[in-house]
N, C-alpha and C positions, 0 to 999 in steps of 0.2 A: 234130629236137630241140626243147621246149619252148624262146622265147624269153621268158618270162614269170615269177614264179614266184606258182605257185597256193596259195589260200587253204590254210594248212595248222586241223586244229580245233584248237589250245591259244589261247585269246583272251585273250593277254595282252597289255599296251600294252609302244609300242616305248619302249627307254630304254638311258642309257651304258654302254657295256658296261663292265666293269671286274673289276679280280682281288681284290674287298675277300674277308673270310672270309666262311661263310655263320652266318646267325643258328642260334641253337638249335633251331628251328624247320622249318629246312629240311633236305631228306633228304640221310644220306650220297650224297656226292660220288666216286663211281665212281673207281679211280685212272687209270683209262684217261680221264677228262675235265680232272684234275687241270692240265694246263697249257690249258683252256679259258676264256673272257674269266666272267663271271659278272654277273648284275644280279639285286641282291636277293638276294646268295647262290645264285640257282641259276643252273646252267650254260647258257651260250648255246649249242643246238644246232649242230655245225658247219656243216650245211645252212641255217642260219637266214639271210635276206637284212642284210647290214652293208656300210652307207654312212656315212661322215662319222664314226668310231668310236661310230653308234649300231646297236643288234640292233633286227631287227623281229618280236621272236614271233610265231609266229602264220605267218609265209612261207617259202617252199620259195626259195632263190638257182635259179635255173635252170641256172647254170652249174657251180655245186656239185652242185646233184640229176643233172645228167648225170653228171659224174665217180664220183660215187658209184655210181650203176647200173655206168657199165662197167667201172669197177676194183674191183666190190665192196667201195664203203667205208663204214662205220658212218656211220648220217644224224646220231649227236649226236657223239662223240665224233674222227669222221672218219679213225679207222685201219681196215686191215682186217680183211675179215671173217674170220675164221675155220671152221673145219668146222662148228659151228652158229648159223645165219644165222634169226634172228626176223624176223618179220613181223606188221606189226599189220594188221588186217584188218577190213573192215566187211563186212556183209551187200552190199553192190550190188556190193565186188569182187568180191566169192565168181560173183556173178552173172558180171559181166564178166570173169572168168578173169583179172583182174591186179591186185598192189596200188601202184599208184600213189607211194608214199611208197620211198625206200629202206631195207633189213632194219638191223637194229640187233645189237648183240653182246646176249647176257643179261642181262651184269651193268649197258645201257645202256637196256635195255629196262623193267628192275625199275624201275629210277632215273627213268624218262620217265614210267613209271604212278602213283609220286607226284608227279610233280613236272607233269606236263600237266593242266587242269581237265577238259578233256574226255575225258581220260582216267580221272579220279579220281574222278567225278563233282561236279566242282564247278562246272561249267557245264552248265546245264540244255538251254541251247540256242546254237545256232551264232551268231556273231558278226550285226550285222545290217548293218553296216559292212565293207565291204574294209575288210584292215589298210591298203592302200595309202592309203585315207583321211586318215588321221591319222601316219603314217608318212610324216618328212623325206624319203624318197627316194623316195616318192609325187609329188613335186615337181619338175619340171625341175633336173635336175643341173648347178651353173653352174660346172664346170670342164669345157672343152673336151676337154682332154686324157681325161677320167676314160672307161674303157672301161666302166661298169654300165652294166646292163640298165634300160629304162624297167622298173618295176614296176606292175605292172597287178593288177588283180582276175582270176581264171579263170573259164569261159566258164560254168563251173557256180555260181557265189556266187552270181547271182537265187534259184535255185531251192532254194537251202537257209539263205538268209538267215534266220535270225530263227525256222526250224523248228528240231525238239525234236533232242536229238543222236541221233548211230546209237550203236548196238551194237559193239560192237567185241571183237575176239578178237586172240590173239596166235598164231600160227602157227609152228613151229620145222621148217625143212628143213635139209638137208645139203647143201654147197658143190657135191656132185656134180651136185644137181639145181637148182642152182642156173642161167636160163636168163634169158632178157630177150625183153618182147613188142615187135614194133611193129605202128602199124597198117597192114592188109591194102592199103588206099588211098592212104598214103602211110610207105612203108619207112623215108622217114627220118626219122620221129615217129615217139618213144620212147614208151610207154605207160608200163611201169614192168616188176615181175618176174612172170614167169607163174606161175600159181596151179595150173594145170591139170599139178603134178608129185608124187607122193610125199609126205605131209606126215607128220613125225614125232608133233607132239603138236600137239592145237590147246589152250588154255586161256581161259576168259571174260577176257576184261581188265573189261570197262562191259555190263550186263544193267541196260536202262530198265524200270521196273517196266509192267507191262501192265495194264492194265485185265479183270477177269474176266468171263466172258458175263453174269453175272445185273446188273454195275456197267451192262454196256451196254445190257440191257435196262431198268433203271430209269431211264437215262439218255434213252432213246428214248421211255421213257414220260413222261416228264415233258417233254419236247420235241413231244407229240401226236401221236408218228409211232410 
């Protein structure tokens, strides 16, 4: 099992959690997240890492993200899943046959695609910072008693700091096929839900605009290459 939790992409800053209303602004609130903490009006992910009654957007609790894989529990709202199980999905899981992140209910997934930047497109590119950075419980925890996890950065934040965001798709399977990977090297690391089963509907969530052949040719031509 991860003892860490990894960089998730929503780069928002950590802050109190609290159950103020949500401004005009912010999207309906799922009734299945209704009794969740909220900052800013929108809901704090129940997988999101909370130390000291503050959220750290942006982080996976590792001890949450286990539970959620093996009990099948919604990553924001944290009940279960039901017979249709979302998955948000990038181009490199599709590669690696698993998504990393746990599946979400519909009506929490709608609610995650306004409410997350790198989902919405309003974050161009990934954080260039661990959230652990700037996140109080990035900090030596100074109650002996307190059983959290150090929070750390994951092993991948070098390699996509500060690059442009992925693509992202939303995935709907059924509970039956609903399975968990780990890896071949060590069984008892959890990867996340395997990809490689039945997929009912995929849908765009984030398409980055691409550059066209003729942009990349006048682009090389102007570079003298």
């Amino acid at each position: 099992m991860p003892t860490h939790p990894s960089e998730r992409s929503c780069p928002r800053s950590a802050s109190h959690a609290s159950r103020s209303g949500a401004p005009a602004s912010a999207p309906a609130t799922p009734v299945r997240c209704a009794a969740r903490p909220q900052v800013g009006g929108l809901v704090v992910p129940w997988i999101s890492y909370e130390h000291g009654g503050r959220a750290a957007f942006g982080s996976l609790d590792p001890i949450r993200r286990a539970k959620a894989f093996l009990h099948r529990l919604c990553q924001v709202c944290g009940e279960r899943l039901e017979e249709r199980i979302c998955l948000v999905v990038r181009p490199m899981d599709v590669r690696e046959g698993v998504a990393p992140e746990p599946g979400l209910h519909p009506e929490c997934l709608a609610y995650s695609k306004k409410q997350c930047p790198m989902l919405n497109g309003g974050a161009a590119t990934y954080r260039r910072t661990p959230v652990s950075a700037k996140h109080p419980a990035g900090r030596p925890c100074d109650d002996p008693a307190c059983p959290c996890p150090k929070i750390t950065s994951d092993d991948a934040h070098h390699l996509r700091a500060g690059r442009p965001a992925d693509d992202f798709d939303a995935w709907m399977i059924a509970a039956a096929h609903y399975r968990l990977k780990t890896d071949p090297a060590n069984p008892n690391h959890l990867l996340g839900i395997d990809l490689n089963v039945p997929v009912l509907r995929v849908r765009p969530i984030r398409k980055n605009p691409r550059p066209d052949a003729e942009e990349l040719l006048a682009t090389l031509r102007a570079l003298g290459l």
